[in-house]
VOGU-3710 file (C-alpha; in Angstrom, 3 decimals, decimal comma):
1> xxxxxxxxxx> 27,830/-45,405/-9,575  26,768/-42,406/-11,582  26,233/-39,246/-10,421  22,556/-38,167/-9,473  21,346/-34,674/-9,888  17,991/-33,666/-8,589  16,063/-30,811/-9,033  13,024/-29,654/-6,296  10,182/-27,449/-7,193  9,093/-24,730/-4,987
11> xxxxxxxxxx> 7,215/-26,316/-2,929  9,077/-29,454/-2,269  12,166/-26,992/-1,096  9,759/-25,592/0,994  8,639/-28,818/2,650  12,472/-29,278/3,110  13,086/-26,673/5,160  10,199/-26,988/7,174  10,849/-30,487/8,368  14,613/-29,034/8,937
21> xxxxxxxxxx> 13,466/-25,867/10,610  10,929/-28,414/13,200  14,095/-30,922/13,281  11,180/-33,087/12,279  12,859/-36,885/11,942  10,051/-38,707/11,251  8,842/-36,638/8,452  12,404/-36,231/7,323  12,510/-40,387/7,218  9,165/-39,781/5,360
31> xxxxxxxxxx> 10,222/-37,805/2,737  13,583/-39,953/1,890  11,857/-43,081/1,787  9,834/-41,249/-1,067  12,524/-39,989/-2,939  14,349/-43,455/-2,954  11,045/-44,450/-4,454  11,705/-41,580/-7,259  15,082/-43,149/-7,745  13,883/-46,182/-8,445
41> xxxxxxxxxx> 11,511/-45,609/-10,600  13,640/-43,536/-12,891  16,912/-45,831/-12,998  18,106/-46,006/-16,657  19,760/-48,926/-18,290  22,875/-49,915/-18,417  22,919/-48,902/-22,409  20,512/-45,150/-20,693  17,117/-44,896/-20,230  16,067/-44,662/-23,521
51> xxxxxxxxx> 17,655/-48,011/-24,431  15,410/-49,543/-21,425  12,631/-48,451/-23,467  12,993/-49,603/-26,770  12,265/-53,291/-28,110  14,860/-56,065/-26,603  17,632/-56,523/-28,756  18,009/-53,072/-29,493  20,184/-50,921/-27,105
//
């Protein structure tokens, strides 16, 4: 499996530590169940993501 690297803005850090800070573990839950949803909406292809977008045949 490839490695992932993810970036948070600001605010998203900030939500972060504030569900660690309340040792909040539903909105923890919450907030990985949405970032599996990023995930999966930005795997890439087998060939990368740029070959998922192009015509078949062709990457």
């Amino acid at each position: 499996m490839a490695d992932k690297h993810i970036a948070f803005s600001d605010q998203e850090q900030q939500k972060i530590e504030g569900i660690v800070i309340d040792k909040d573990g539903e909105a923890a839950l919450r907030y990985l169940s949405d970032l599996i949803g990023q995930f999966k909406a930005h795997a890439g292809h087998a060939c990368g993501p740029k070959a998922a977008e192009g015509a078949p045949g062709h990457g």
